[in-house]
C-alpha positions in Angstrom: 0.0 0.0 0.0 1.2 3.4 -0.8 0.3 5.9 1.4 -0.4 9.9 0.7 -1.5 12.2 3.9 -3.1 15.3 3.1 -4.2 18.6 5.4 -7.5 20.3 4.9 -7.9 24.5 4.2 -10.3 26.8 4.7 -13.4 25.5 5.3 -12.4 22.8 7.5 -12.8 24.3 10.4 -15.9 24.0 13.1 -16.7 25.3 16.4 -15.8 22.2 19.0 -13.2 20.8 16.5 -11.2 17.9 17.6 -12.6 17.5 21.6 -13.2 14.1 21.0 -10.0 13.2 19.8 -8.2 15.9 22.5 -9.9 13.5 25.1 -8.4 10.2 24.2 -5.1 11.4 22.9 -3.9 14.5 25.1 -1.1 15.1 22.6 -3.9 17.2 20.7 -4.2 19.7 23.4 -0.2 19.8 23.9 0.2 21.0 20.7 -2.6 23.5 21.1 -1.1 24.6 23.9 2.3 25.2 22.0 0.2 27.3 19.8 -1.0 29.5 22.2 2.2 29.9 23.5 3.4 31.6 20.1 0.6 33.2 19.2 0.0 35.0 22.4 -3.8 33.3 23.1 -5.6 30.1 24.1 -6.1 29.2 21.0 -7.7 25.6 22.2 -10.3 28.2 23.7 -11.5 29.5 20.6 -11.6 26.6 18.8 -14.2 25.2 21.4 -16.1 27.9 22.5 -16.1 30.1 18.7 -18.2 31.8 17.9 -17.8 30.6 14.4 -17.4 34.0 13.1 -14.5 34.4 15.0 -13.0 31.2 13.8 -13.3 32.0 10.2 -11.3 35.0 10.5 -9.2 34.6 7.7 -6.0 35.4 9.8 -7.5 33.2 12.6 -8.5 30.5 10.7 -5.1 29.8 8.9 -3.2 28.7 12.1 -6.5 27.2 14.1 -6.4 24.6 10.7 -2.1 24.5 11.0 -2.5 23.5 14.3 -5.4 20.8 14.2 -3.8 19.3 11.3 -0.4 19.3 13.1 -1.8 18.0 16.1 -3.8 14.9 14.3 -0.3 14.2 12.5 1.2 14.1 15.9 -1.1 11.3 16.8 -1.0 9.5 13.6 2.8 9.4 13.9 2.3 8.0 17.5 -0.1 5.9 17.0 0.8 3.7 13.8 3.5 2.6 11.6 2.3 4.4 8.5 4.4 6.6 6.4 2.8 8.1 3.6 4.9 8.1 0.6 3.8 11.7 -0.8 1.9 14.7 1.1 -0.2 17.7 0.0 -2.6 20.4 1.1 -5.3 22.2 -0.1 -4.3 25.8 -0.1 -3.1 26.6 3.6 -3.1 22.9 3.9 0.0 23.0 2.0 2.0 24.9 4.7 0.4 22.3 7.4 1.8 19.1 4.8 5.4 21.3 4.9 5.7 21.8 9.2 4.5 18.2 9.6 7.2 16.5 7.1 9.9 18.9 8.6 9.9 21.8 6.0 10.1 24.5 8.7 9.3 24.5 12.3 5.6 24.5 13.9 6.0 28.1 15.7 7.5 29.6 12.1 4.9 28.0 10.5 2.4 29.7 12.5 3.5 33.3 12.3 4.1 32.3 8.6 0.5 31.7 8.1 -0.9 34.3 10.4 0.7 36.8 8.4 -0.8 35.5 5.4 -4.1 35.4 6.2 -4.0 39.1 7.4 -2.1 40.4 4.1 -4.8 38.3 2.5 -7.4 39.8 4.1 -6.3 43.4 3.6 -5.6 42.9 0.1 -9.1 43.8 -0.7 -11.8 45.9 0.7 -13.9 43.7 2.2 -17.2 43.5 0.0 -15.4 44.5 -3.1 -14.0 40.9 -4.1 -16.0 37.0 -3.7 -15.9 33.9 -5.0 -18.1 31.6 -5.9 -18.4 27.7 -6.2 -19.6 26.0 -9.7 -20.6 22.8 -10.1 -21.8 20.5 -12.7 -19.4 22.7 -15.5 -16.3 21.7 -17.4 -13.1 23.6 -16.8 -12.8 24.9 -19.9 -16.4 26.2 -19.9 -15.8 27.7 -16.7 -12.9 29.6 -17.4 -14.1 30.7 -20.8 -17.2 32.1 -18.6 -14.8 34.2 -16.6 -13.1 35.3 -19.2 -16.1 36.6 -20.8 -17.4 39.0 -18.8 -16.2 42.4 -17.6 -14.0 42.9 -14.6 -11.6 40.7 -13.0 -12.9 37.1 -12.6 -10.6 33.8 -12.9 -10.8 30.1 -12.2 -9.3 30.1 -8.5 -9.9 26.8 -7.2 -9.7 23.3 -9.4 -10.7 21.3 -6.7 -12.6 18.4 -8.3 -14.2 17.4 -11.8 -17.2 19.6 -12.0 -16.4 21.7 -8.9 -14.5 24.7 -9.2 -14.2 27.7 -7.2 -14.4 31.4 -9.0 -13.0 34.5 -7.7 -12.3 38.0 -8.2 -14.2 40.9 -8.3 -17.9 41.0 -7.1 -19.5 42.0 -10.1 -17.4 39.8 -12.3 -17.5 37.0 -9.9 -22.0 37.6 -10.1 -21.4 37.8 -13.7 -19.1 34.9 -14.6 -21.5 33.0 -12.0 -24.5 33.9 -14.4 -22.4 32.6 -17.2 -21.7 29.7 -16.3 -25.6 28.8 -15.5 -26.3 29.9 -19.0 -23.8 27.4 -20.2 -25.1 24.4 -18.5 -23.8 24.3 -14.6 -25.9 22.7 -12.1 -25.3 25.5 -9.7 -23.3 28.7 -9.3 -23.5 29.7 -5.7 -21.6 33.1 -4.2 -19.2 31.4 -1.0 -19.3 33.6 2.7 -15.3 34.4 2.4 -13.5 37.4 3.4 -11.5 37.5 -0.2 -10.6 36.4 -3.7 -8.3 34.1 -3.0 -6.1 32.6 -5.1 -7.1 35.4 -7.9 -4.7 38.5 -9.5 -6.2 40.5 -6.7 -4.3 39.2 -4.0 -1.0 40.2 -5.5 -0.5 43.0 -3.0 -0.2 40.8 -0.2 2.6 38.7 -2.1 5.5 41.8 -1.3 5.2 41.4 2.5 4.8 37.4 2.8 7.9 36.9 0.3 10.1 39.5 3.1 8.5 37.0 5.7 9.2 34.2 3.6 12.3 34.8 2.7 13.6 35.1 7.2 11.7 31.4 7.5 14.2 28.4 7.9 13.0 26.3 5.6 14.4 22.2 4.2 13.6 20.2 2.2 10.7 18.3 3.2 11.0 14.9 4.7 8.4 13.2 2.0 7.8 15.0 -1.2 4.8 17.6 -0.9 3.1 18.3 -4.0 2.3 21.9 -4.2 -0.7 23.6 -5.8 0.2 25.5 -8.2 2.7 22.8 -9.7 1.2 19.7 -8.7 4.2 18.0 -8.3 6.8 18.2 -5.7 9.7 21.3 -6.2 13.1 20.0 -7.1 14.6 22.4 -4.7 13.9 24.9 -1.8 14.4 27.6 -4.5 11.7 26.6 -6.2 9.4 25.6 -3.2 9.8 29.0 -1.9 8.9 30.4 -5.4 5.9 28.3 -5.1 4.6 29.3 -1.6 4.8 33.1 -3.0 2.8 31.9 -6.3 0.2 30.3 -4.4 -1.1 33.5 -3.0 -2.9 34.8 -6.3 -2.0 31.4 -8.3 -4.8 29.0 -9.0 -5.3 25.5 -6.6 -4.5 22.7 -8.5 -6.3 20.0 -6.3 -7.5 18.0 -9.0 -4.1 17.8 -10.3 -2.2 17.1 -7.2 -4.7 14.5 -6.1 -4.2 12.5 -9.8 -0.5 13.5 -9.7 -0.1 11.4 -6.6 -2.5 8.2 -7.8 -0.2 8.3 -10.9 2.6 7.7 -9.2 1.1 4.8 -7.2 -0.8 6.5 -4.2 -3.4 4.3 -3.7 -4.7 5.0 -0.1 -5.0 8.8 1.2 -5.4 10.1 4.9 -6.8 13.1 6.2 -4.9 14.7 8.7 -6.9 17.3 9.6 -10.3 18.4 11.3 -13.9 17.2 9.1 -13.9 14.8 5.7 -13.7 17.7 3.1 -11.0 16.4 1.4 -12.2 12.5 1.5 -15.1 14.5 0.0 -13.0 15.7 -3.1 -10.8 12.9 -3.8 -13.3 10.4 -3.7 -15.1 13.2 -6.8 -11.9 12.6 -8.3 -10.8 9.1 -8.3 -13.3 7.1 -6.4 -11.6 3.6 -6.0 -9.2 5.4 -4.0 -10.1 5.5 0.1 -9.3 8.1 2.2 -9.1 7.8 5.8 -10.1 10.4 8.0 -8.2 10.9 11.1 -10.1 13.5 13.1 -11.6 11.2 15.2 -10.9 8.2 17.8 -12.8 6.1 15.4 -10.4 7.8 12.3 -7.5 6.7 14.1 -8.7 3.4 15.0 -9.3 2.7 11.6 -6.2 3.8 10.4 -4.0 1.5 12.5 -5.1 -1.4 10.6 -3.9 0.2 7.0 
């Protein structure tokens, strides 16, 4: 069996994340505990009491998720003998796959994507950018939608066949949405975020995060990580730099990393991180492979007879 492990983003997260596995295992709460230690707040505390508003916060959100996913790896790695040939994450998962194969360190990876998240945030006025989810569409259609409409409007998100995520400005994001009904989707629905991630209009927050980037102690990671706007793993940290700075405005290439890795022999996936959204997507993309979820006594049962 060849393994692949592979950390949720944005989206995963949930108000009460995690207790159940924080009782059985108290690793969990360790690590959370390290968190709060760098970050300068009990950050355990706001994952269980919220609200939720709070929690998706973009600059919140990125290093609740970094450290959930962290702290699940730290119980997969105590817990069985599995060692996952390949890693990747979706979007900020990426930077979770890099701290927990060794990249850079937990506490630098939590300022790194704290940072982020704000320069993220403020790279817009909020209510002048969105995105929004299509399903049921080609690729091609969809980003022949986007680019036929006014404004600024790209394909941001490839994260399965016939789900794609939109963003960019509001009325080009409405617009391209409209489009893409008229051309046949089975829905277009606007998404509650704070930004356009992962569009042109985030390239103001790529100056400051590269400064950042650039005074972050980073290796080569442990197993290869396939990145997202590549989807395959960088030959060198030159490159996997150059890659965490793309990311930022570039588009997600989940699709892409998930068949990447089942072409090169994945042929089991775990999900080392809070919720199922990613068993969600890879089973949309290649359905005989399993993923295991891990978020969970159950998860972790489970994946102890892989």
């Amino acid at each position: 069996m060849t393994i692949a492990a592979v950390f949720p983003g944005q989206g995963a997260q949930s108000v009460g994340m995690l207790a159940e596995l924080a009782n059985e295992y108290p690793a969990v709460k360790e690590r959370f505990a390290e968190a709060s230690e760098v970050l300068g707040f009990d950050v355990w505390q706001m994952v269980q009491d919220g609200p939720a508003e709070v929690l998706a916060q973009t600059e919140n959100t990125q290093p609740l998720l970094l450290t959930a996913s962290r702290a699940v790896w730290d119980v997969l790695q105590a817990e069985t003998d599995l060692i996952p040939a390949y890693a990747a994450g979706h979007s900020l998962g990426e930077y979770s796959a890099l701290v927990c194969t060794g990249a850079m360190a937990f506490g630098d990876g939590l300022r790194l994507v704290r940072l982020r998240g704000r320069l993220m945030e403020a790279a817009v006025p909020r209510g002048q950018g969105g995105m929004a989810a299509i399903m049921g569409l080609a690729d091609e259609q969809i980003s022949d939608c986007c680019a036929a409409v006014e404004g600024v409007v790209v394909a941001a998100n490839f994260n399965a066949p016939g789900q794609v995520a939109i963003a960019g400005e509001i009325a080009a994001v409405e617009a391209a949405a409209e489009a893409c009904k008229a051309a046949g989707a089975k829905r277009a629905v606007m998404l509650d975020v704070s930004g356009p991630f992962h569009s042109p209009l985030m390239e103001a927050a790529k100056e400051e995060f590269s400064s950042a980037l650039a005074d972050t102690d980073l290796t080569m990671p442990s197993i290869p990580v396939v990145q997202n706007v590549t989807a395959r793993p960088a030959a060198d940290l030159e490159v996997l730099r150059d890659n965490l700075i793309a990311q930022i405005s570039a588009p997600v290439l989940w699709a892409q990393c998930v068949g990447a890795m089942v072409d090169s022999g994945v042929d089991q996936f775990v999900e080392c991180g809070p919720g199922n959204v990613l068993a969600g997507l890879i089973r949309r993309i290649t359905k005989p492979t399993p993923t295991q979820t891990l978020a969970t006594p159950e998860g972790i049962a489970a994946a102890k007879s892989l």
